[in-house]
VMD Tcl script that draws the C-alpha trace (Angstrom):
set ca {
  {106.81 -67.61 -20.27}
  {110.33 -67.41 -19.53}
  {111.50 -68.70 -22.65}
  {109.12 -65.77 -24.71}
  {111.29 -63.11 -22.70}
  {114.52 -64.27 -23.27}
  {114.05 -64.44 -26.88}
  {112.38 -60.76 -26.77}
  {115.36 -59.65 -25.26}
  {117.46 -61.66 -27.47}
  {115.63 -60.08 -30.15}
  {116.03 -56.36 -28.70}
  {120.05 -56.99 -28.22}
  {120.09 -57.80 -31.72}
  {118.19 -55.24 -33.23}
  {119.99 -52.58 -30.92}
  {123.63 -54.28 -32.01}
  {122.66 -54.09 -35.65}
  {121.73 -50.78 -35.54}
  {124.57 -49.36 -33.61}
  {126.53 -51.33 -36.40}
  {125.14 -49.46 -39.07}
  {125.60 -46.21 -37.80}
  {128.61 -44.03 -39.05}
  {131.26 -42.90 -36.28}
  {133.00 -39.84 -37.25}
  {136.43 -39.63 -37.48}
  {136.77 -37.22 -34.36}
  {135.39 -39.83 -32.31}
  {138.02 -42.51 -33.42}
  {140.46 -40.92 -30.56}
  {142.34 -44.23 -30.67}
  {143.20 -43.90 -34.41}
  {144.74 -40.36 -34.22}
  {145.86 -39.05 -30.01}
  {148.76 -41.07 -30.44}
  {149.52 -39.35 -34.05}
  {149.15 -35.50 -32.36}
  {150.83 -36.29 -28.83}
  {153.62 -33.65 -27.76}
  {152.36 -31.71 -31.26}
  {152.07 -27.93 -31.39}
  {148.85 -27.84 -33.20}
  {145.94 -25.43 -35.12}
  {142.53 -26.54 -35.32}
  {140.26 -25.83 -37.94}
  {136.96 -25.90 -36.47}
  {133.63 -24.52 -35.78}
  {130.24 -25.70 -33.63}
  {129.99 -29.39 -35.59}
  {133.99 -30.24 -34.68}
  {132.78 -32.72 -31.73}
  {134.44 -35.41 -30.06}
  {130.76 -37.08 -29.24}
  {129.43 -34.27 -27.06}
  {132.24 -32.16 -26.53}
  {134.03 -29.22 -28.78}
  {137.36 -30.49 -30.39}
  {139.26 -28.07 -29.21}
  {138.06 -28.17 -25.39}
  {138.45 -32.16 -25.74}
  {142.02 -32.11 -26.80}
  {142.95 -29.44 -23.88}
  {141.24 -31.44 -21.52}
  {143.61 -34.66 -22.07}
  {146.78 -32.73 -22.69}
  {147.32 -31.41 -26.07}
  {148.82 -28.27 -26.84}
  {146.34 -25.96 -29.10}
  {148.44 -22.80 -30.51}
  {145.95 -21.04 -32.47}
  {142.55 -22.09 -33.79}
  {141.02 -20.83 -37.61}
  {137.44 -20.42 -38.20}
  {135.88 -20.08 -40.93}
  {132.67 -18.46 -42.42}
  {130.07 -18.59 -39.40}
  {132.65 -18.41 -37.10}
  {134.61 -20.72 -34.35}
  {131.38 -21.58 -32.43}
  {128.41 -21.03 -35.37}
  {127.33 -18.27 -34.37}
  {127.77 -16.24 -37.31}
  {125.05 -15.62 -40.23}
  {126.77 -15.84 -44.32}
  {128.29 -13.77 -45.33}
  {129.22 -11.52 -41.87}
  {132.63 -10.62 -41.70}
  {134.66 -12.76 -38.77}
  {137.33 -10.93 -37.07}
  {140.25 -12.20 -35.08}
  {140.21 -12.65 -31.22}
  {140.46 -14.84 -28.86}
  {138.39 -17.98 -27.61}
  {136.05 -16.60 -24.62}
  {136.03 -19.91 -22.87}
  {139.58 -21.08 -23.75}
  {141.60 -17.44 -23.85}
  {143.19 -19.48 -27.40}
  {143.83 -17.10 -30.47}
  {141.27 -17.11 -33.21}
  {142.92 -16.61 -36.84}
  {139.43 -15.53 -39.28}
  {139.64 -17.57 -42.21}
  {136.26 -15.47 -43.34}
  {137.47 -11.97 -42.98}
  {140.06 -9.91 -44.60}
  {141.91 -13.03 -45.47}
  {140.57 -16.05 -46.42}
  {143.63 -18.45 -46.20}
  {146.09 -18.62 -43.27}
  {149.47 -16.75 -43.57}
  {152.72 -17.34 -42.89}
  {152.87 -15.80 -39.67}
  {149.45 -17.10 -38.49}
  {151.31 -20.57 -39.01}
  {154.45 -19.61 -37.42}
  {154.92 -22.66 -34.29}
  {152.66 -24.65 -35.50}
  {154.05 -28.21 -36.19}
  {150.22 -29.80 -37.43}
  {147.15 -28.71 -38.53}
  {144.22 -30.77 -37.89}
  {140.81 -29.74 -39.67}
  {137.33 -31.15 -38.64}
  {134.20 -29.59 -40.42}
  {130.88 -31.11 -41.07}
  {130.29 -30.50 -45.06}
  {126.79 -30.50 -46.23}
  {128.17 -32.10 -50.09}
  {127.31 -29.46 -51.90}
  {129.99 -27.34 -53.96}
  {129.46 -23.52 -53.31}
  {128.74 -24.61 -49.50}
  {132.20 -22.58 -48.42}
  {133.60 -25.39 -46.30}
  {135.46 -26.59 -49.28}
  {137.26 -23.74 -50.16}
  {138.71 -23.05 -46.82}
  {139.81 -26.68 -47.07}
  {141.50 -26.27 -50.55}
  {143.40 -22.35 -49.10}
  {144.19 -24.63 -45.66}
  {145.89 -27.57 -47.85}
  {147.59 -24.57 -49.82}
  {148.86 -22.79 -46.77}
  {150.11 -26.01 -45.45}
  {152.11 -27.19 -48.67}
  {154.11 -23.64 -48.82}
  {154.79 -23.88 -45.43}
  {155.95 -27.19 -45.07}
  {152.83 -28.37 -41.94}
  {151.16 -31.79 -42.31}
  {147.56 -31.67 -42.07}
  {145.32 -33.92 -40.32}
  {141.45 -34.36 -41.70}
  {139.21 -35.64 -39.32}
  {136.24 -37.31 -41.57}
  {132.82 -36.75 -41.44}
  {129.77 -37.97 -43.38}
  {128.25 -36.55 -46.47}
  {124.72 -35.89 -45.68}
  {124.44 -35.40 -49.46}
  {126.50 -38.13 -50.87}
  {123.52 -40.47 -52.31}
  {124.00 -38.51 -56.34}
  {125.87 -36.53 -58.39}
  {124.39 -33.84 -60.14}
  {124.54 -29.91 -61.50}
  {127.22 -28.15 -63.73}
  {131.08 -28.45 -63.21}
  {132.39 -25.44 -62.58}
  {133.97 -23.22 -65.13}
  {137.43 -21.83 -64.34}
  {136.15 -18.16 -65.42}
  {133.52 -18.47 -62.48}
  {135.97 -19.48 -59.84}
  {135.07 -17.71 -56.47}
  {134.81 -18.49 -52.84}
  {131.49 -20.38 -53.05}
  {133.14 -22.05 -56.03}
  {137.05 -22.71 -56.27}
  {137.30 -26.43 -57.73}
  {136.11 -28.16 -60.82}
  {133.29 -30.11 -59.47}
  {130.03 -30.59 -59.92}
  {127.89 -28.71 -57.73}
  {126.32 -32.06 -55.85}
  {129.80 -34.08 -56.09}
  {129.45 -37.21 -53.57}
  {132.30 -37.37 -52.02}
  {133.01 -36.28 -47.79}
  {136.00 -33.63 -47.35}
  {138.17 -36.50 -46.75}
  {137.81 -37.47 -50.66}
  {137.79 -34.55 -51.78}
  {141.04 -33.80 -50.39}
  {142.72 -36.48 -51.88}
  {141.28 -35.19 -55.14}
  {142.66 -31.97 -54.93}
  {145.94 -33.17 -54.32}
  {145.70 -36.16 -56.76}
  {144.65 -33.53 -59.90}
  {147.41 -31.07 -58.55}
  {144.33 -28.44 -58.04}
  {146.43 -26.05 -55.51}
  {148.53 -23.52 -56.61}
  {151.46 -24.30 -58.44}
  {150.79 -27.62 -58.01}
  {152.06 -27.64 -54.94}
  {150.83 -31.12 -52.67}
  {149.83 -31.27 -49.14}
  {151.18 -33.47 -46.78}
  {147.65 -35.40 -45.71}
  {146.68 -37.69 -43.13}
  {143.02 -38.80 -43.12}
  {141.34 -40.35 -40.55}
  {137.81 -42.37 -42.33}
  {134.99 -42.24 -41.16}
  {134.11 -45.80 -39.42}
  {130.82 -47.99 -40.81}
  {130.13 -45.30 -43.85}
  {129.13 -45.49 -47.43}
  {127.58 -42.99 -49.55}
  {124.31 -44.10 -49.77}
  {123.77 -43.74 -45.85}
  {121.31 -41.33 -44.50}
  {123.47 -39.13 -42.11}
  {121.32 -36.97 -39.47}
  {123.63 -34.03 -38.34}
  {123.58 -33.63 -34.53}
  {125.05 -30.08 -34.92}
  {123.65 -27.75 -37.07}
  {126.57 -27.62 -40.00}
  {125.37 -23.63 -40.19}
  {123.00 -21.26 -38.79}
  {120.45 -21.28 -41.72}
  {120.29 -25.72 -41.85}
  {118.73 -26.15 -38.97}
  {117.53 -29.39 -39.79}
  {117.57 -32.65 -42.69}
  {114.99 -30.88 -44.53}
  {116.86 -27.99 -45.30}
  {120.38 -29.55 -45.83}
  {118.16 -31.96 -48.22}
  {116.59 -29.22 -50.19}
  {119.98 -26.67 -49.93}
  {121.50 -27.69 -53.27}
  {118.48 -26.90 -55.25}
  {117.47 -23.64 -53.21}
  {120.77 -22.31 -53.09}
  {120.39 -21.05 -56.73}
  {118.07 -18.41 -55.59}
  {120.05 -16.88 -53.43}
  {120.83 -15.01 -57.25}
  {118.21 -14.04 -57.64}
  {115.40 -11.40 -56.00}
  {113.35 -14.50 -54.74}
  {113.43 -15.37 -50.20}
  {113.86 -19.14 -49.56}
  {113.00 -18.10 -46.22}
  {115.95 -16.68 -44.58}
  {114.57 -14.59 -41.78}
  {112.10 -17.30 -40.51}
  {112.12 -20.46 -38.39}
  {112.51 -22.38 -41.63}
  {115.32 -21.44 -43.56}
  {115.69 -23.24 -47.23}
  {112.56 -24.66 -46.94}
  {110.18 -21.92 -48.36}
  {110.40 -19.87 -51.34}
  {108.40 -16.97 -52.05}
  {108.14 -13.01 -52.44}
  {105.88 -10.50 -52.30}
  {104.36 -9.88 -55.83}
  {103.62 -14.02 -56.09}
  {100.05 -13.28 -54.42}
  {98.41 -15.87 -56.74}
  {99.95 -18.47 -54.58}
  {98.01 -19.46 -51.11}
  {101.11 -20.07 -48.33}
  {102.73 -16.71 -47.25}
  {105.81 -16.28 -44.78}
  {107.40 -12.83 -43.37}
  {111.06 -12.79 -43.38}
  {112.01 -10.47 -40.48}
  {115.55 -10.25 -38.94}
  {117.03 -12.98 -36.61}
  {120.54 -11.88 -34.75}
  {123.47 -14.54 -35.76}
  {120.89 -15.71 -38.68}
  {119.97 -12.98 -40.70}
  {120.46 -9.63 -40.90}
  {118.22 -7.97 -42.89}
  {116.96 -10.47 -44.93}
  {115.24 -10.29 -48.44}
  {111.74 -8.79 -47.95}
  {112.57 -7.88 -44.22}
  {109.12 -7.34 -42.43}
  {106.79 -7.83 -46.04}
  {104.54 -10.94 -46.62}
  {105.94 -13.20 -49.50}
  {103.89 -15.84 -51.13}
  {105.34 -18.89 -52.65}
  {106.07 -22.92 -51.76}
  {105.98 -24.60 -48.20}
  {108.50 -27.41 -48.52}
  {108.42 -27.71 -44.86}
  {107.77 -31.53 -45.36}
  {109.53 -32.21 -48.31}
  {111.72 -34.77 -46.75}
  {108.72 -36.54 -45.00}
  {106.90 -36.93 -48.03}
  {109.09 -37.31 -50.48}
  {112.37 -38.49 -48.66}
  {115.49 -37.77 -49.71}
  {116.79 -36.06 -53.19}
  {118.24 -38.30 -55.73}
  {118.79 -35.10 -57.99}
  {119.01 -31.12 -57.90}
  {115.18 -30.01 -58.82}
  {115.64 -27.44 -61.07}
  {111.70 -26.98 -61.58}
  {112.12 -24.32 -58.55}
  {113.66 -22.26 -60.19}
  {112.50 -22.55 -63.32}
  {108.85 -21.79 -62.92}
  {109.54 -19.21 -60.62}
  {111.50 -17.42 -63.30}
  {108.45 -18.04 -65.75}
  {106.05 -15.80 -63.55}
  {108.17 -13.46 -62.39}
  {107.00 -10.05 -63.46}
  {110.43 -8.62 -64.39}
  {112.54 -11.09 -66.10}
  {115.19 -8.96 -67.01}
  {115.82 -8.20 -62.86}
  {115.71 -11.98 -62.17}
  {118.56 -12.96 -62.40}
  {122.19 -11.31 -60.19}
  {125.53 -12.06 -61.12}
  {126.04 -14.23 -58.17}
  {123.77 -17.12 -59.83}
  {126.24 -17.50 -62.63}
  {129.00 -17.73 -59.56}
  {126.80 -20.49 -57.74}
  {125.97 -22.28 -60.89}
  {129.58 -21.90 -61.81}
  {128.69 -21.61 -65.23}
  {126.48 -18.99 -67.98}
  {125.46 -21.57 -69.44}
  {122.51 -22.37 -66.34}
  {121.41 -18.80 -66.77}
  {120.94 -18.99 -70.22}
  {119.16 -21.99 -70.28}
  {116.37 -20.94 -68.41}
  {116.15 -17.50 -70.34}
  {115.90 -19.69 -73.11}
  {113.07 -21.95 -72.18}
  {115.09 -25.10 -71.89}
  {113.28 -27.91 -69.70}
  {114.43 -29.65 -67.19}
  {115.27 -32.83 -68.94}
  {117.26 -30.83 -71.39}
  {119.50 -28.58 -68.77}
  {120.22 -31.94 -67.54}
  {121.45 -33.29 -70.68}
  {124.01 -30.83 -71.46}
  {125.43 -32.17 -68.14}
  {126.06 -35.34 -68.68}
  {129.72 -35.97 -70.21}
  {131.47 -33.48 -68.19}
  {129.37 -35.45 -64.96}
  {131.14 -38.31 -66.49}
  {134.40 -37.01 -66.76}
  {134.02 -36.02 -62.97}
  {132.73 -39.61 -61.98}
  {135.96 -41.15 -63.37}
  {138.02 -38.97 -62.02}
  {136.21 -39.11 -58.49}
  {136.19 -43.16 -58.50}
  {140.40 -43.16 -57.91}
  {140.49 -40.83 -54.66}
  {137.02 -43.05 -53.18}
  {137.64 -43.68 -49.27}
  {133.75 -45.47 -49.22}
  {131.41 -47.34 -51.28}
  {128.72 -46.02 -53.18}
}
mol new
graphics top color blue
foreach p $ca { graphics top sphere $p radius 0.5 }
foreach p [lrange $ca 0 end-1] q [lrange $ca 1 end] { graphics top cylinder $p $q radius 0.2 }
display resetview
């Protein structure tokens, strides 16, 4: 009897040491492989709610063993989350720390001179959702700019792709550059900040060429094909897997005059709007402080898709579904007011738009894809810090 519970809890230890094995640790986490790098540093942290050191903010771990934090930059959503898209952060200072907050989502979107002034390194920990007009990246590329022209290495603290199991969706256009769109990549690329940044120096993407100096700390017991659960909501309308899953193909909407739920418990996870009253599932967007502000169809009954369980029956995505979009756009009553000019910013392209106008399936959208995903791939394999 002995013998059967020894080798149960043989079995247990194993089970529990193979699992804890397989699970990625975040860069942050790695203290070991980076305190001694920042030690006796003036620094600037680029952080908001996900930059943890296991259960603790970033910034209140380093100040709690030592390190001296000048200034910290937040970007869109703010230094703790609590910002919806879109709202306008201002400057100010920490509540709980008393350290200055530079915006990096207000007037100015990339740090100036004097915002940089006594800094001697910047360190930047985000968690990125994969997904290319998710704004995370281009406050990364205007951080890696600002640091080149002013001479400040830069630290990034890797994090998993939640995202990083395909490739997929249009490369952006240079004509359609914006904020939710500043590099050419495809709008699902694969690859964790960490790459990225090493691409964007590596195809001399910043302004005039310039090059950051970079130090990147890998994520630990990582490869691309890993499921990645997010203990931190990365933003305050992905509350959950399901909605970071289903984000790159219900992003597209947000151009057009159709709700994917924002406004309601279940952000990016419904899709509906009022006229759609052939369809059986209804939601009613109504405003949510820090979430959404007014949301599409504030306070009316929309009718649409429940994806609510898309992950649990279906598991993850393995491509963008453009079907969404596309038969929404077939039974819309008003074609010519379907489309805003902020889809051809998302999509990064016309070429999406005009597509669907056209009639163009699925399978064929996908097709004109696939040399300039090709292109991309080749590129992307040389600046690879994990497997695929």
């Amino acid at each position: 009897m002995l013998g059967k519970k020894l080798q149960f809890l043989f079995l247990i230890l194993l089970i529990a040491m193979f699992s804890q094995a397989q699970s990625p640790i975040p860069a942050a986490n790695q203290t070991e492989k980076y305190f001694y790098q920042i030690r006796g540093k003036q620094l600037g942290i680029i952080a908001n709610q996900s930059s943890r050191i296991k259960n603790t903010h970033i910034v209140d771990s380093l100040l709690n063993a030592g390190f001296k934090i000048q200034k910290v930059f937040a970007p869109e959503h703010g230094f703790r989350g609590q910002a919806e898209a879109g709202a306008h952060i201002s400057n100010g200072l920490d509540s709980k720390t008393g350290i200055p907050i530079i915006s990096l989502y207000g007037s100015s979107k990339k740090p100036s001179k004097e915002s940089l002034e006594g800094i001697e390194l910047m360190i930047f920990d985000i968690q990125d959702v994969g997904v290319r007009f998710y704004t995370y990246i281009s406050t990364l590329t205007y951080i890696m700019e600002a640091c080149a022209e002013n001479n400040i290495p830069l630290l990034i603290l890797d994090r998993p792709n939640p995202n990083a199991n395909y490739i997929d969706g249009p490369v952006l256009e240079k004509e359609f550059q914006s904020f939710v769109g500043l590099l050419p990549i495809p709008v699902v690329h694969a690859m964790t900040l960490g790459e990225l940044a090493l691409m964007i120096n590596g195809e001399g993407w910043l302004k005039n060429q310039a090059q950051c100096e970079l130090s990147i700390i890998p994520v630990k017991d990582y490869n691309h094909q890993m499921p990645y659960h997010l203990p931190i909501s990365p933003s305050p309308n992905l509350p959950n897997d399901n909605s970071i899953a289903l984000y790159p193909s219900l992003c597209f909407f947000e151009g057009t005059p159709i709700s994917i739920g924002r406004g309601t418990d279940y952000p990016f996870q419904l899709i509906g709007y009022p006229e759609a009253k052939e369809k059986s599932f209804s939601f009613k967007p109504q405003s949510v402080e820090g979430k959404s502000a007014h949301p599409k169809f504030e306070n009316q009954l929309c009718y649409g898709l429940d994806l609510r369980e898309f992950s649990t029956k279906y598991g993850r995505p393995n491509k963008l579904n453009l079907q969404y979009i596309i038969d929404f756009y077939s039974s819309y009553p008003d074609k010519a007011k379907f489309f805003t000019n902020f889809f051809n910013l998302l999509a990064g392209t016309d070429k999406l738009q005009e597509q669907i106008k056209t009639g163009k399936t699925e399978v064929e959208i996908r097709k004109s894809w696939e040399s300039e995903l090709n292109t991309f791939k080749a590129k992307r394999k040389k600046y690879l810090l994990y497997t695929d």
